[in-house]
C-alpha positions in Angstrom: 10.2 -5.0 -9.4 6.7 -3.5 -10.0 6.1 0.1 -9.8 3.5 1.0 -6.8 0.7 1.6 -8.9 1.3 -2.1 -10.6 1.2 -3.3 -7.4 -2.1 -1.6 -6.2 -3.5 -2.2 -9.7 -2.9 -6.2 -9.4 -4.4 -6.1 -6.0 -7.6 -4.8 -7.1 -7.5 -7.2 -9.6 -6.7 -10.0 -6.6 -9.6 -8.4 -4.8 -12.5 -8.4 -7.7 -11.8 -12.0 -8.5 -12.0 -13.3 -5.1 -15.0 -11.2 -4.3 -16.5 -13.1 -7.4 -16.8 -15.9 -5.3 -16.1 -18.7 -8.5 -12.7 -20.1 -7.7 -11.5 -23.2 -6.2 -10.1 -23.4 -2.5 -6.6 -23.8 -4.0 -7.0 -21.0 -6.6 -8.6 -18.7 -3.6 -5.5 -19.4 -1.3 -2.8 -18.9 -3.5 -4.8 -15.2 -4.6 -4.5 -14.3 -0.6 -0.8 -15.4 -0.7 -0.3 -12.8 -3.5 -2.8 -10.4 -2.1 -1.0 -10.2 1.1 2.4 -10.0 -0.2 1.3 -6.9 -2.5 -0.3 -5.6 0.3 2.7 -5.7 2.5 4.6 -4.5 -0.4 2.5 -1.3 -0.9 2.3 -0.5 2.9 6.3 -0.6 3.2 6.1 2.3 -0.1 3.8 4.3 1.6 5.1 4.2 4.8 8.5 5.3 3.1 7.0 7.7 0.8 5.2 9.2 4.2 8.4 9.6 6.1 10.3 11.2 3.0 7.5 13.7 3.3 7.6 14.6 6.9 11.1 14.8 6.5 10.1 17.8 4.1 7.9 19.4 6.2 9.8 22.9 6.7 8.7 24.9 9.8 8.4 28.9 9.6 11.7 29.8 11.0 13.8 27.6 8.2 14.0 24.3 10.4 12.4 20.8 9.8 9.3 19.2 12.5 8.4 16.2 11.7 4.5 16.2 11.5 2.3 13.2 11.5 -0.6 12.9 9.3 -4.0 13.3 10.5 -5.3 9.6 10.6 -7.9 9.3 7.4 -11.6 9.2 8.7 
């Protein structure tokens, strides 16, 4: 299985190509496939990765909060 950062790296890759605008319909389709499967792939890390850290997240007083991230702007 490919680390996160393959992942990310081949969608990029998936993206540039497309955006190129040269392939065929058939060659375009089976890129989304891919694209979208990476993309789910690297949303499932991250969400794990996210709750791992606000499982971290020690309060003052020696106890754990769970804290949501500030949504990205």
């Amino acid at each position: 299985m490919p680390s996160f950062e393959e992942s990310l790296q081949k969608l990029e890759s998936i993206v540039e190509q497309m955006e190129k605008g040269d392939l065929s319909l058939e060659d375009s389709l089976k890129l989304f496939e891919e694209g979208v499967a990476l993309s789910t792939a690297c949303k499932k890390e991250l969400d794990e990765a996210e709750g791992k850290v606000q499982m971290l997240i020690k309060q003052r007083d020696g106890s754990f909060k769970t804290e949501l991230f500030p949504p990205e702007k």
